[in-house]
C-alpha positions in Angstrom: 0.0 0.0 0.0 2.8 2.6 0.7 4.2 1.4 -2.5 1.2 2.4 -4.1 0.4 5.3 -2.3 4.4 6.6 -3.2 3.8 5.8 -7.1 0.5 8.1 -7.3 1.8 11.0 -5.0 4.9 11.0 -7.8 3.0 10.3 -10.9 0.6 13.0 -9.6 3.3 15.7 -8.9 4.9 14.8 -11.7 1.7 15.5 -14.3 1.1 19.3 -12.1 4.7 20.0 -12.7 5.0 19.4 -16.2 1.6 19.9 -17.2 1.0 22.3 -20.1 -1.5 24.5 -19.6 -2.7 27.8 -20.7 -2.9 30.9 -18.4 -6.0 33.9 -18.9 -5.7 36.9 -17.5 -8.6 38.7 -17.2 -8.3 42.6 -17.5 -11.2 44.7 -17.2 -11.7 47.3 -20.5 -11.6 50.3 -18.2 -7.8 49.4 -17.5 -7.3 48.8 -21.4 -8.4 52.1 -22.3 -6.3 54.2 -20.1 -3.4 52.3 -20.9 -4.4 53.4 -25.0 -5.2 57.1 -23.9 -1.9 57.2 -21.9 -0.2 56.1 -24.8 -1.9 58.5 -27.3 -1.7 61.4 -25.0 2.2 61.1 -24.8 2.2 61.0 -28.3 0.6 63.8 -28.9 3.0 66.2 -26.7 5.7 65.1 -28.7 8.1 67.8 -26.5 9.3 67.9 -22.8 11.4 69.8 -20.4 14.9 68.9 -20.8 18.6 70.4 -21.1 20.2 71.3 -24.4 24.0 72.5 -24.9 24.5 75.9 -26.6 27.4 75.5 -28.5 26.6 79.7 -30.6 25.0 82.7 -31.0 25.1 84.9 -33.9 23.3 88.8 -34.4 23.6 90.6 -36.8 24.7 90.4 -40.8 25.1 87.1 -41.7 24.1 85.6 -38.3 21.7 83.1 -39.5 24.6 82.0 -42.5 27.4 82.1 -39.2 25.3 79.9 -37.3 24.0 76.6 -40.7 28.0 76.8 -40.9 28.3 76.1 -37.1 25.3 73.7 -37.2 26.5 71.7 -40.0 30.7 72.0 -38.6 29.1 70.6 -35.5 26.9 68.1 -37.2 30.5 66.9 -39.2 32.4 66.4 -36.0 29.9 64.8 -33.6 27.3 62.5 -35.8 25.3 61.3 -33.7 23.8 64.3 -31.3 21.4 66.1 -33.2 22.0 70.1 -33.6 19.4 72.7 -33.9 18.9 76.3 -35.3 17.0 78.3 -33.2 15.9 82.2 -34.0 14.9 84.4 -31.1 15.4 87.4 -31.9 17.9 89.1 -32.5 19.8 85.7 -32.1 20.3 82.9 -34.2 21.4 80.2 -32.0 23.0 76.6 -32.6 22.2 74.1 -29.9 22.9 70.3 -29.8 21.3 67.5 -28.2 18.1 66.5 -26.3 19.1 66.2 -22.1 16.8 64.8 -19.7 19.1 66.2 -16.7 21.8 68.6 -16.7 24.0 66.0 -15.4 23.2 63.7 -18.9 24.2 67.2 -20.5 27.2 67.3 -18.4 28.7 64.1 -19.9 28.8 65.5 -23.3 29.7 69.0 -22.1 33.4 68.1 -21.6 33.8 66.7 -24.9 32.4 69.2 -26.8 34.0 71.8 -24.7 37.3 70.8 -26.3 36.1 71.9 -29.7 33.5 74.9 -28.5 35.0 76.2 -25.5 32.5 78.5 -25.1 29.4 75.8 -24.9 27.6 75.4 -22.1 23.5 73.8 -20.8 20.4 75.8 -21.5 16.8 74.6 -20.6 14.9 73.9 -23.4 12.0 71.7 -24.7 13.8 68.3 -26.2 12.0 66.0 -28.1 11.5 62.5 -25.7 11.7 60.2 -28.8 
């Protein structure tokens, strides 16, 4: 009798353990659709608060032709942060990158500090994407 009671405790742990079965989860439609309109509404903002590097600023005659030749120098030496040409006026400016924190910013500060010593972080809307 042990015997047998031994054999069918295994053979019935062994068939839960190995069994394949299928799992269900059961989410309710309200949770669904907040997770969608979460989704949607961050994709509609498309811009944040962030930390860009200002690497120029040009006024004047020829500022905004000073500052497409600083964009695209910068853009030739450091491929893979993104510059930007920004006009408030009077200034054209040339700033590079898209920072969460200042001390993400930072990290790329020092480098490009060796080319544009004059660089340094601005707040700025950055694109989150």
């Amino acid at each position: 009798m042990k015997k047998f009671l031994t054999i069918f405790f295994l053979s019935t742990a062994w068939c839960c353990a190995f069994s394949q079965g299928t799992v269900r989860y059961d989410i309710e439609p309200g949770i669904v659709r907040i997770q969608e309109d979460y989704v949607n509404n961050w994709r509609k903002i498309g811009e944040i608060n962030g930390y860009r590097i200002q690497i120029a600023a040009y006024s004047g005659v020829n500022s905004k032709s000073q500052a497409e030749y600083a964009k695209n120098s910068f853009n030739n030496l450091f491929p893979y942060t993104r510059a930007y040409l920004i006009y408030n006026e009077p200034y054209f400016k040339v700033r590079v990158g898209n920072y969460q924190s200042r001390l993400e910013a930072y990290k790329d500060l020092e480098s490009i500090r060796l080319t544009y010593p004059s660089a340094y972080i601005v707040p700025d809307k950055i694109s989150y994407r």
